[in-house]
FITOR-376801 format. One record per residue (C-alpha): residue number from 1; residue in one letter; x, y, z. Coordinates in pm, whole numbers, plus 50000, padded with zeros to 5 digits. Each point is the difference from the previous one (the first is absolute). Layout:
% FITOR-376801
+-----+--------+-------+-------+-------+
: num : residu :     x :     y :     z :
+-----+--------+-------+-------+-------+
: NUM :      a :     X :     Y :     Z :
...
+-----+--------+-------+-------+-------+
***
This chain:
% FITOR-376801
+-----+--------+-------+-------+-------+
: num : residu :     x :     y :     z :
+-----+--------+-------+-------+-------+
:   1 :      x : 50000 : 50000 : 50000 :
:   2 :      x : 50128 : 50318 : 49950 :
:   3 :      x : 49933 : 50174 : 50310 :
:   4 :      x : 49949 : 49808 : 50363 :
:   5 :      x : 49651 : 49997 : 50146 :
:   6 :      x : 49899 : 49801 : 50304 :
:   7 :      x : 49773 : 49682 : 50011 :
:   8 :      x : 49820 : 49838 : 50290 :
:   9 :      x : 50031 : 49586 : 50010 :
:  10 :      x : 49818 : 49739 : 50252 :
:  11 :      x : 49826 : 49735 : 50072 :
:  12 :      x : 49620 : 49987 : 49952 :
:  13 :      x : 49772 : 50205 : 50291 :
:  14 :      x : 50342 : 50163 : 50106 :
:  15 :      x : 49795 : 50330 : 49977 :
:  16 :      x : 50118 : 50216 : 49685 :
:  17 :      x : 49706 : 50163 : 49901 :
:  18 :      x : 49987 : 50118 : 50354 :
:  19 :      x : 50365 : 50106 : 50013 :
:  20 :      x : 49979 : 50179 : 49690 :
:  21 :      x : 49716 : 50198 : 50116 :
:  22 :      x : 50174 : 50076 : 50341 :
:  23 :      x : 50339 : 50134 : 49845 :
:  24 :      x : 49821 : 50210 : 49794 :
:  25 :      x : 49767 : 50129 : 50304 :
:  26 :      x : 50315 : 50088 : 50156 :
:  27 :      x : 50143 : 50155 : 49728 :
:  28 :      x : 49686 : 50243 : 49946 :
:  29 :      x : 49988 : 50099 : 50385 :
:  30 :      x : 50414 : 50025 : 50051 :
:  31 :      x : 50009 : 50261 : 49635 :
:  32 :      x : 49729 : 50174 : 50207 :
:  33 :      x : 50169 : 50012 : 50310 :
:  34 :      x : 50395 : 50103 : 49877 :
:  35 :      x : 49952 : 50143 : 49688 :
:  36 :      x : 50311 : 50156 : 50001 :
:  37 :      x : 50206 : 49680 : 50030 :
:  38 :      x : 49750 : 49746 : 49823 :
:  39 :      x : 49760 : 50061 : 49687 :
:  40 :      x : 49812 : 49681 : 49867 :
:  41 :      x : 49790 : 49944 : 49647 :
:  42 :      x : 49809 : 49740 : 49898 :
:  43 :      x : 49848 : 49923 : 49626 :
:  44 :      x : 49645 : 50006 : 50012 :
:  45 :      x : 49990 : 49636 : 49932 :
:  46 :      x : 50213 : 49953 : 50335 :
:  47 :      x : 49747 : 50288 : 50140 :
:  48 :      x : 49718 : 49749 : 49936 :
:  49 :      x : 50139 : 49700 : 50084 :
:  50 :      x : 50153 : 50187 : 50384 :
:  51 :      x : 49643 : 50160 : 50030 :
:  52 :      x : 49793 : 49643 : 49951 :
:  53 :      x : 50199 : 49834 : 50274 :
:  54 :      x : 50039 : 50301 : 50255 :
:  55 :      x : 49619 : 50020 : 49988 :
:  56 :      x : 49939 : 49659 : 50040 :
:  57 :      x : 50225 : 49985 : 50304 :
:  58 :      x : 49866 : 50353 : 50119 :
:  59 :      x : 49681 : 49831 : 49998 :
:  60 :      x : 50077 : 49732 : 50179 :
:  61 :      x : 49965 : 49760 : 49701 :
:  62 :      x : 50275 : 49755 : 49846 :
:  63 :      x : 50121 : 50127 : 49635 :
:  64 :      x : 50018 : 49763 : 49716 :
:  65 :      x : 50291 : 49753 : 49952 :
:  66 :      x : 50209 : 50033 : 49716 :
:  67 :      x : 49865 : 49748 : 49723 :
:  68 :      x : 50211 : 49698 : 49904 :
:  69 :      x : 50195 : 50045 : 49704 :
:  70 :      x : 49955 : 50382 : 50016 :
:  71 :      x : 50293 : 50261 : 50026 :
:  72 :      x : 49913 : 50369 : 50125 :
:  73 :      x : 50202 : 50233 : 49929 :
:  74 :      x : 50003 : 50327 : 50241 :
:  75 :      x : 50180 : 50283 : 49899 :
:  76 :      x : 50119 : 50230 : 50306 :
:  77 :      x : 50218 : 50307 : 50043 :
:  78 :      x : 50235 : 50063 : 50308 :
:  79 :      x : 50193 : 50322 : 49982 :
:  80 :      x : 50264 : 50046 : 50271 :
:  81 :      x : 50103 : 50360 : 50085 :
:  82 :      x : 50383 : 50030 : 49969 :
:  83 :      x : 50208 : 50184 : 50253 :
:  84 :      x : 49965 : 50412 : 50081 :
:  85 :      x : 50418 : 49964 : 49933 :
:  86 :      x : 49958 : 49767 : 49679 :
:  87 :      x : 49772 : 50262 : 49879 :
:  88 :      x : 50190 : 50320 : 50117 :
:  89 :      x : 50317 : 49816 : 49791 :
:  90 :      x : 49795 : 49950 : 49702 :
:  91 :      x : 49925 : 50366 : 49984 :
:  92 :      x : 50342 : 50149 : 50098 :
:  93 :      x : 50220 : 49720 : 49788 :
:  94 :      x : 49753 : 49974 : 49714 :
:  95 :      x : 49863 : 50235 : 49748 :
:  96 :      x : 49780 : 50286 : 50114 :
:  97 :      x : 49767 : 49833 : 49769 :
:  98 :      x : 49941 : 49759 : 50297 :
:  99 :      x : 49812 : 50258 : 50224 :
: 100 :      x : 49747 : 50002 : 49706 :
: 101 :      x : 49973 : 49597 : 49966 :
: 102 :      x : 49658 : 49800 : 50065 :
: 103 :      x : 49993 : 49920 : 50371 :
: 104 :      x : 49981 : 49644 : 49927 :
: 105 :      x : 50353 : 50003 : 49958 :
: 106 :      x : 50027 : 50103 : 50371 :
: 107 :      x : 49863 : 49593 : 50083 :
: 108 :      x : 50158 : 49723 : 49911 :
: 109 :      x : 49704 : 49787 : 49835 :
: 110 :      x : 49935 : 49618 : 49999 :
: 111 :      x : 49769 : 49916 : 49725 :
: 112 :      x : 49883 : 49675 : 50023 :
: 113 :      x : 49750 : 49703 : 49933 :
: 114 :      x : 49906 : 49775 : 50282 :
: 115 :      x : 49915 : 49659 : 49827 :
: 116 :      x : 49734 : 49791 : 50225 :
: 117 :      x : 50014 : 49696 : 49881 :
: 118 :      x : 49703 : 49723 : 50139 :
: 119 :      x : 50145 : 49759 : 50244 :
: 120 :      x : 49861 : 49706 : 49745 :
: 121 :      x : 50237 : 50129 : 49744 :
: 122 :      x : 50331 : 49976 : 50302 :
: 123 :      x : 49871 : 49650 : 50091 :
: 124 :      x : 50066 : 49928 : 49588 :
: 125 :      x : 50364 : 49972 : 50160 :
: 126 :      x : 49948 : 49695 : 50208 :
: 127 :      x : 49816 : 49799 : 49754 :
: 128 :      x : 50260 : 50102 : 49691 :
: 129 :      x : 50297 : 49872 : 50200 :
: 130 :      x : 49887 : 49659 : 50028 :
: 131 :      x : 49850 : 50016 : 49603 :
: 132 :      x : 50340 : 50130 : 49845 :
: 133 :      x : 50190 : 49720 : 50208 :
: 134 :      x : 49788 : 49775 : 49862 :
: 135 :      x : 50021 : 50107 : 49645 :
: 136 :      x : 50390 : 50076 : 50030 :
: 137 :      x : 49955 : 50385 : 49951 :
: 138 :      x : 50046 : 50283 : 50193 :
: 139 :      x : 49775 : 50151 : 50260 :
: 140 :      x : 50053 : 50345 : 49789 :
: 141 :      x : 49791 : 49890 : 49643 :
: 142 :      x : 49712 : 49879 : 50270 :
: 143 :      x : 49911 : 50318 : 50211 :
: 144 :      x : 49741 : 50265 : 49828 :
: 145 :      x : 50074 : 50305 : 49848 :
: 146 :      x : 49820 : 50195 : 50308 :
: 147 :      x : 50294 : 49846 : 50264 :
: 148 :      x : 50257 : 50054 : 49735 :
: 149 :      x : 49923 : 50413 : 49952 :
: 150 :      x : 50000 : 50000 : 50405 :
: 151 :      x : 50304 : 49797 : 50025 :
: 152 :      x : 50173 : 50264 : 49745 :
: 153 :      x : 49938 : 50326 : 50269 :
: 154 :      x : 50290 : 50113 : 50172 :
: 155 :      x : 49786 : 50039 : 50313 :
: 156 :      x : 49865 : 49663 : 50136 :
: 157 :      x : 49726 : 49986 : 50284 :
: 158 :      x : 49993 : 49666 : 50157 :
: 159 :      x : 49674 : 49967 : 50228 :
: 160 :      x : 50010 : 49760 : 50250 :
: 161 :      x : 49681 : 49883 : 50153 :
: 162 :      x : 50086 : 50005 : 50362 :
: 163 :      x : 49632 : 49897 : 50116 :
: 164 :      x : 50127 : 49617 : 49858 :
: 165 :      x : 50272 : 50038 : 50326 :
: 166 :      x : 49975 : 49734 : 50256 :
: 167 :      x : 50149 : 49766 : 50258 :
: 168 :      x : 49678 : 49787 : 50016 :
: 169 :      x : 50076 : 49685 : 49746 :
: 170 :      x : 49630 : 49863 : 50093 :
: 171 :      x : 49859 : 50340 : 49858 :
: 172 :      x : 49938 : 49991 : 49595 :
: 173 :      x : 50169 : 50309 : 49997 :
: 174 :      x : 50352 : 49804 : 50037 :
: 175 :      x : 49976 : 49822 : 49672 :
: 176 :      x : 49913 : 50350 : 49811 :
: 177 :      x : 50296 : 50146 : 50162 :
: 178 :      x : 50253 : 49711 : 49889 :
: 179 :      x : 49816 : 50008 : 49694 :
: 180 :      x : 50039 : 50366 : 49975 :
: 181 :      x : 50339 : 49982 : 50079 :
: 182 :      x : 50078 : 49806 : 49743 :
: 183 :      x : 49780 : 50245 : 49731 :
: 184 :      x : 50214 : 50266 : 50116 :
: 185 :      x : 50350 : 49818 : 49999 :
: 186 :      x : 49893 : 49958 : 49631 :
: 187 :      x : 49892 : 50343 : 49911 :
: 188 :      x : 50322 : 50111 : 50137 :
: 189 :      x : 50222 : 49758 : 49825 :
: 190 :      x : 49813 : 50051 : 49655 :
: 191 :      x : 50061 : 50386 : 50045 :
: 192 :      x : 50393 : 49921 : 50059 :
: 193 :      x : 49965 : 49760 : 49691 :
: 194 :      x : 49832 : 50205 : 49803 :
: 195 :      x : 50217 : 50287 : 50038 :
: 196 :      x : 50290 : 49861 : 49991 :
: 197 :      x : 49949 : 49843 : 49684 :
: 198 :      x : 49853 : 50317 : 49859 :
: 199 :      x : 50261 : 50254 : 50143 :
: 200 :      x : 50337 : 49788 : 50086 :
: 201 :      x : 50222 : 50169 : 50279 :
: 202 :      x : 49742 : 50294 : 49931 :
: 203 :      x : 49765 : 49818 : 50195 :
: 204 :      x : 50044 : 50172 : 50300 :
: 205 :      x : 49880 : 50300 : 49941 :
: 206 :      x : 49678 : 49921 : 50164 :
: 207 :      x : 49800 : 50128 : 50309 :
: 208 :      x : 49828 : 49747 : 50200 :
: 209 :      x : 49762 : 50134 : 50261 :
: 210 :      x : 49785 : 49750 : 50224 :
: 211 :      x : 49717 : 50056 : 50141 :
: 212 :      x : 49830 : 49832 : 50275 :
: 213 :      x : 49636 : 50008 : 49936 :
: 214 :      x : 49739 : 49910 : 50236 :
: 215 :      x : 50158 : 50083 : 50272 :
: 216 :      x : 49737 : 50020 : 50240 :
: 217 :      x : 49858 : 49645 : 49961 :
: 218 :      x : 50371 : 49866 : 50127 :
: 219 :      x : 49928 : 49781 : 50273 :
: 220 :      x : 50114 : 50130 : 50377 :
: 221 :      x : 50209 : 49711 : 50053 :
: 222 :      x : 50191 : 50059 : 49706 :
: 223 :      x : 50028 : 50325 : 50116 :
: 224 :      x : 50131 : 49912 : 50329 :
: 225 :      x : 50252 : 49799 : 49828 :
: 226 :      x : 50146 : 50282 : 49809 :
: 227 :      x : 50002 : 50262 : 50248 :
: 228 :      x : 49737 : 50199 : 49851 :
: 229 :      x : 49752 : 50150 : 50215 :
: 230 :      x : 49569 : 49913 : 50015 :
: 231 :      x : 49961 : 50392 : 49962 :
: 232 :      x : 50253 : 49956 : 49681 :
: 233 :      x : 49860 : 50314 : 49829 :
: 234 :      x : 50132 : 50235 : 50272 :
: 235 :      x : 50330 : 49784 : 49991 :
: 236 :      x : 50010 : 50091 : 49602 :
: 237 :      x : 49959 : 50335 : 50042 :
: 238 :      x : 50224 : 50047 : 50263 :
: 239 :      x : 50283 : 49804 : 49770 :
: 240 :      x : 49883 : 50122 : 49629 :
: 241 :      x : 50257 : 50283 : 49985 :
: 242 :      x : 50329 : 49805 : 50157 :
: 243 :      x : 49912 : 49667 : 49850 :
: 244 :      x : 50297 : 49775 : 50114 :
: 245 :      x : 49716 : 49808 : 50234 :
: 246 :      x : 49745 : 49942 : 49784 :
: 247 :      x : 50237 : 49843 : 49743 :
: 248 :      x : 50158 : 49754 : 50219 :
: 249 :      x : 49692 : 49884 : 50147 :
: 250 :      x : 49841 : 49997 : 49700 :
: 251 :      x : 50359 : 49779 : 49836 :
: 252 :      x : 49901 : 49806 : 50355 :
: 253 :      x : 49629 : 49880 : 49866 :
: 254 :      x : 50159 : 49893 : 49642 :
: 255 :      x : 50300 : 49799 : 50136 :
: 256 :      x : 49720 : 49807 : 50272 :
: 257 :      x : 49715 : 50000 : 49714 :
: 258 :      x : 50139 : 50065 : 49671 :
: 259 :      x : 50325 : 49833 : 49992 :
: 260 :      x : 49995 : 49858 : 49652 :
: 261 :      x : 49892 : 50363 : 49873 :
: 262 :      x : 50285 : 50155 : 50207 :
: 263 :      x : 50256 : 49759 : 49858 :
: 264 :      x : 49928 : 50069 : 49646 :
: 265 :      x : 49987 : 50396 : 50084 :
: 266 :      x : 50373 : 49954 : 50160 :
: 267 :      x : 50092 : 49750 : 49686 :
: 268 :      x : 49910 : 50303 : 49764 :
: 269 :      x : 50353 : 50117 : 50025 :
: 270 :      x : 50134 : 49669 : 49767 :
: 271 :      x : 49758 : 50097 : 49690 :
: 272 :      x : 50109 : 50380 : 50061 :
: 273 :      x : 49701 : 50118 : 50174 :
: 274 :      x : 50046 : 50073 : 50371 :
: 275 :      x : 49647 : 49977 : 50093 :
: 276 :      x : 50109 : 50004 : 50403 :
: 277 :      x : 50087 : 50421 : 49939 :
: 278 :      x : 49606 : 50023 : 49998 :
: 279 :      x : 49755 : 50224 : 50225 :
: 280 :      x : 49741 : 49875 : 50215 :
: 281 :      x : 49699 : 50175 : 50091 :
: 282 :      x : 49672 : 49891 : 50143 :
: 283 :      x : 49663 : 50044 : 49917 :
: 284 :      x : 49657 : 49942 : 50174 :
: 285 :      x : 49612 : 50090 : 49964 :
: 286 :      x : 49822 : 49989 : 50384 :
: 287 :      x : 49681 : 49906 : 49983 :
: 288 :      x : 49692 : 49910 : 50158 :
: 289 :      x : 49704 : 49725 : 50008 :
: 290 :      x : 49680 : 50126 : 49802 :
: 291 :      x : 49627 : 49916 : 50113 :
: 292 :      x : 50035 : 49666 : 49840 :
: 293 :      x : 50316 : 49938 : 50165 :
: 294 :      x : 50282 : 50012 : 49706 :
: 295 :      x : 50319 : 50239 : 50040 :
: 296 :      x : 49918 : 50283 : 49832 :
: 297 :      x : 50315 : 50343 : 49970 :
: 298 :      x : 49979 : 50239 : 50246 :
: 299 :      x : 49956 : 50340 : 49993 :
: 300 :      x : 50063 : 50299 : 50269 :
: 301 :      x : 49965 : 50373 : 50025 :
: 302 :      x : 50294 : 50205 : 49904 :
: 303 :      x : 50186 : 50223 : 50137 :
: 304 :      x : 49763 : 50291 : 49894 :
: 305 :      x : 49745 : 49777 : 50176 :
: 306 :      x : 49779 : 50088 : 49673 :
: 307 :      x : 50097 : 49795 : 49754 :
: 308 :      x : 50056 : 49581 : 50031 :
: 309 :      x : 50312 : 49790 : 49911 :
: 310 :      x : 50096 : 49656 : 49940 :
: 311 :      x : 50140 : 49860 : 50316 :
: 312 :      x : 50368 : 49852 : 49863 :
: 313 :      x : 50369 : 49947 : 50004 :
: 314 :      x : 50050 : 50416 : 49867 :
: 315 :      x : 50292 : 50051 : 50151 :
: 316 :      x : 50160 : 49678 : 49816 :
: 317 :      x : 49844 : 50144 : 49653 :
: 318 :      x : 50164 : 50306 : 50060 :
: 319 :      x : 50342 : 49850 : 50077 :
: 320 :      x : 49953 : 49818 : 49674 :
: 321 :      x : 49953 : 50311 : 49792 :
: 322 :      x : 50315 : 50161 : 50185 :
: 323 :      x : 50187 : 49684 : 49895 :
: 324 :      x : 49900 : 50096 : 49609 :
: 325 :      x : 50132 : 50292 : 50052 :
: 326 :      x : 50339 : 49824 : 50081 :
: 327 :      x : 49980 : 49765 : 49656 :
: 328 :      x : 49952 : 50289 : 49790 :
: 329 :      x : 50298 : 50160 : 50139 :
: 330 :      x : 50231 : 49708 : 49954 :
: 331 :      x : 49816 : 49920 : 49668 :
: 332 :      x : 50116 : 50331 : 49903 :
: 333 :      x : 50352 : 49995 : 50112 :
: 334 :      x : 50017 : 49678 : 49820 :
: 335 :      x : 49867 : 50205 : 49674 :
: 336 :      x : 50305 : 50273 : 50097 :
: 337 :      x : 49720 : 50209 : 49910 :
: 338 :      x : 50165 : 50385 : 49979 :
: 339 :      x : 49979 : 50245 : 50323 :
: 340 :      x : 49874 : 50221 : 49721 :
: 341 :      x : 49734 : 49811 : 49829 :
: 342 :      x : 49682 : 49992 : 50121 :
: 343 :      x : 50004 : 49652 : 50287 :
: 344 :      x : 49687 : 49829 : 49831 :
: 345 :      x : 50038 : 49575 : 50127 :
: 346 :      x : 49723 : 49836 : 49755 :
: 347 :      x : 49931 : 49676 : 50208 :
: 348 :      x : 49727 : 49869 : 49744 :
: 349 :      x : 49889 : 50160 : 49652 :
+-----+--------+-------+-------+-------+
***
């Protein structure tokens, strides 16, 4: 491709729609909030897409899963504000002609296309390993063309289903998380595959990000286990900014419930991706039992205590657009983009 853009990958019911529909909540209400330092646009088709799930969740209602063998395509905007002192140089050591530039040259702009992918279309990954064994082909002529475009982004979101997590082996959720474990192991090593294949020792240019969705459906035990807190949301937002905690106990619930998936991530290094260099963020949706008894998302009043919001993980979401903000700058450095060009990062096209 010829510039990066960022996909989202999981299993089935890992919760992408919803995850989709919370980054780009945060994104409207954070450009609202520090417009100085963050702008964010949206094509209308993303507008309509953001607006369909926000409402459904805003109304306490479940939005529509992604349909099997379907690949959305969301086109977002983040524009990072540069520096008072990068822009005070580009005045001074530039051209005059700067003062008089558009301002979007004052923001260093990710342009990209989130790729949502249905979790029937990841699962393709399981099945095709055992078919091109059989046939005496390779895995990459089996998987379909919507895993292939997300496998080519230079931004990778793995979602891992953490509600799957437990130390009960009676419980049916056991055999979904070995079963998951293995899905993801494969994912992974079909991403390393794939791109090494595709790219050679350019492989590693990539950005892995994981995400840890469902966070709130972990079991307490598990929780215990880890170190993690019952009130956990607190114990995120007390960590989100200095994250060295919430990484290693997050590294703590892969190596005791993940360990196949964690041992391909660290065995990305042999096919040139180093997949263990990745991010890890969390994300969860409270919610609450309806009249007929089903979990329905949770809403509470703002802080204008006029208006109601979705009651989830923001402070991870906005971590994870800060973290963007990071890629495009090394993306750009990479580039050896000019101090005096204009520091546009296209991240999708």
């Amino acid at each position: 491709m010829q510039y990066p853009c960022v996909s989202i990958v999981g299993g089935r019911g890992t919760g992408k729609t919803v995850f989709v529909g919370l980054l780009g909540n945060t994104a409207i209400n954070y450009s609202v909030e520090v417009k100085q330092r963050f702008r964010y646009f949206a094509s209308p088709e993303a507008v309509t897409k953001i607006q369909e799930i926000v409402q459904s969740l805003k109304l306490r209602q479940w939005p529509q899963a992604t349909l099997k063998g379907s690949l959305s395509e969301y086109k977002f905007s983040f524009a990072y504000s540069k520096s008072l002192i990068g822009i005070l140089k580009g005045k001074f050591m530039g051209s005059f002609k700067r003062l008089e530039s558009p301002e979007r040259e004052f923001y260093n702009i990710i342009d990209f296309s989130v790729y949502d992918i249905s979790g029937e279309d990841a699962e393709v990954v399981f099945r095709a390993a055992s078919l091109a064994r059989d046939r005496g082909s390779s895995v990459l002529e089996m998987i379909p063309g919507t895993l292939e475009t997300a496998l080519d982004c230079n931004v990778i979101v793995f979602l891992v289903d953490s509600s799957k997590t437990t130390m009960d082996n009676s419980r049916p959720e056991y055999k979904e998380m070995l079963e998951y474990d293995g899905l993801m192991a494969s994912l992974m090593s079909l991403v390393a595959l794939y791109r090494s294949k595709k790219y050679g020792v350019e492989a590693g240019k990539l950005f892995p990000v994981f995400v840890f969705t469902k966070f709130d459906l972990v079991d307490k035990e598990v929780l215990k286990v880890l170190g993690i807190p019952e009130n956990f949301d607190r114990w995120l937002w007390d960590n989100s900014r200095y994250r060295t905690e919430i990484e290693e106990r997050l590294t703590k619930l892969m190596k005791r419930f993940y360990q196949h998936t964690l041992a391909i991530i660290y065995g990305g290094v042999i096919m040139n991706v180093p997949l263990e260099k990745a991010r890890m963020f969390v994300s969860y949706l409270m919610t609450e039992l309806s009249e007929e008894g089903t979990p329905i998302p949770r809403v509470v009043k703002a802080s204008d205590n006029a208006s109601y919001d979705i009651a989830y993980s923001r402070s991870e979401y906005v971590r994870f657009i800060e973290h963007f903000g990071t890629i495009a700058d090394k993306i750009k450095k990479a580039r050896k983009v000019p101090e005096d060009v204009a520091s546009v990062t296209g991240v999708g096209r």
